[in-house]
N, C-alpha and C positions, 0 to 999 in steps of 0.2 A: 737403234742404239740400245744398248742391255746397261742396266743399273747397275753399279755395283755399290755395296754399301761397307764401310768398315762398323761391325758391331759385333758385343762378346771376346773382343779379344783377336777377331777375325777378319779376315776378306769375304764375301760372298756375292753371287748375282743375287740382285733385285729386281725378277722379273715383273711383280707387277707394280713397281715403284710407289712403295708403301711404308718399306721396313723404316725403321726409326735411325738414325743415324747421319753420319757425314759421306754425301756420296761422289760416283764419278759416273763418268761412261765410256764405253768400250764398245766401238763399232762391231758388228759379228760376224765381219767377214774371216776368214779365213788366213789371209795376209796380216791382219789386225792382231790377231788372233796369236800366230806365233811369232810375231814381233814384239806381245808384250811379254810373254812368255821369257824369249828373248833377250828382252830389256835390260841394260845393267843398272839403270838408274834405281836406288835402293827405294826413293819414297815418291809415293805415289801422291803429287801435290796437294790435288783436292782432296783426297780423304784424309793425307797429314798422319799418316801410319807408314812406315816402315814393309816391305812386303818381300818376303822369300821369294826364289824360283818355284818352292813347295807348294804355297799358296795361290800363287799364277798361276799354277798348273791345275788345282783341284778347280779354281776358278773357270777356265781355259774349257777341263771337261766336262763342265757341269753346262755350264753355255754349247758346247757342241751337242752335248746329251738331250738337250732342250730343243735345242732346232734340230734333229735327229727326226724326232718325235711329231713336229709340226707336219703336217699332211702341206704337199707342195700345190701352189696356185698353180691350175689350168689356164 
């Protein structure tokens, strides 16, 4: 599961679940992924912010950007 935090005004992941704020989480599968994208539900409960499709999305490729990058288990 990837952290996400509302803080600054913003959505962002919280990958090493640290940041300061009210968070959620967002499984990284793929289906997960652009289903929240997706979503038309405007507020995202537990962080209790309001979220565009803009900000799901930067979210969205910043979390696939991350697991990109991760070298895959043998």
């Amino acid at each position: 599961m990837v952290r996400i935090v509302a803080a600054a005004g913003g959505v962002q992941p919280d990958f090493e679940g640290r940041k300061p704020g009210r968070g959620g989480y967002l499984h990284p599968q793929h289906e997960c992924l652009e289903g929240f994208i997706r979503s038309k539900v405007r507020e995202f409960r537990s962080l209790r912010v309001k979220i565009d499709r803009e900000q799901r999305s930067f979210v969205v490729e910043t979390i696939k950007g991350r697991l990109d990058r991760k070298p895959a288990l043998e």
